[in-house]
N, C-alpha and C positions, 0 to 999 in steps of 0.2 A: 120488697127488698130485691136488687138486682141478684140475680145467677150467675150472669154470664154479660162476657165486655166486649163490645164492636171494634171490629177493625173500623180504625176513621176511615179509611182510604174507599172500603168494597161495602162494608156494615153487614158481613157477616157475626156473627156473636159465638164467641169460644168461652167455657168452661174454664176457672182458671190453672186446670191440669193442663191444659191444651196450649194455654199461654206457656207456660211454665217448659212444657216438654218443646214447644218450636220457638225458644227463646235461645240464643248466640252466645251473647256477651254480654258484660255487665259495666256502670257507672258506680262503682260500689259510693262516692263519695254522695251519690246522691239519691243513692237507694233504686237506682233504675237498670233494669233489663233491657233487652235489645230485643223485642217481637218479631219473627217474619209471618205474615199469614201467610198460610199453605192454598190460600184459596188466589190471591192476587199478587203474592210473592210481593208486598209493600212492608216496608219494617215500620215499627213503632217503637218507642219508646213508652215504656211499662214503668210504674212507679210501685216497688213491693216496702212494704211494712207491715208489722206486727196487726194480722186482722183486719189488714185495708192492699186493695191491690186495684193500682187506676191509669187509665191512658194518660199522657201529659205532653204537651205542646210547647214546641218555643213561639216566644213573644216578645215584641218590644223590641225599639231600637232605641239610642243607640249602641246598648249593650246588651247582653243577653238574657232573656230571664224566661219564668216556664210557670203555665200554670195547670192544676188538674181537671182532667178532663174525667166523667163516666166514672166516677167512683163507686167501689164495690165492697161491699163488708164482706169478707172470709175469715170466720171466725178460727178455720184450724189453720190459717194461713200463719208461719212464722219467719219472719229473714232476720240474719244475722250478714253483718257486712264487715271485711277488713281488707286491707290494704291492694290484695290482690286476687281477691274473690266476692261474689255475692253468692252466700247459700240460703236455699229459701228450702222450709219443710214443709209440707201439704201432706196430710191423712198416711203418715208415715213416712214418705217416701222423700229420700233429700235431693236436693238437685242446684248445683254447683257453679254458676255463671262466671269464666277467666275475666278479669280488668280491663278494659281497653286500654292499650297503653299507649 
């Protein structure tokens, strides 16, 4: 079972604490965070759900659609998402991603 998720860009691999704390902003309608890695300063798009946390790509023309990339089972991983936030809980600690608007 995976640990830990590669930047696509550099393929260093981070802990999903690591994601979590160097993450921006959030896609709450579609369950996604906004990644920077510290290592190549490239953002990603992060896919959080209840137990599951995965890199995801766009795709396809000509309109737009996204698939999952590097899926990861994190069992204490929990998100909750509404209107103007995505909060995700990990081993107690919550942490709060603004909407892009």
């Amino acid at each position: 079972m995976r640990t830990h998720l590669p930047c696509p860009d550099c393929g260093k691999e981070f802990e999903p604490k690591e994601i979590l704390e160097n993450s921006t902003i959030a896609w709450p309608e579609l369950n996604w965070i906004y990644f920077l890695c510290p290592q190549c300063k490239k953002n990603t798009h992060i896919l959080v759900e209840d137990g599951r946390i995965c890199t995801v790509d766009f795709i396809g023309a000509p309109g737009p659609d996204w698939k999952v990339n590097t899926p990861m089972i994190e069992k204490g991983i929990t998100a909750r998402m509404d209107p103007g936030y995505a909060h995700v809980w990990l081993d107690g600690h919550h942490y709060e991603f603004e909407a892009k608007q």
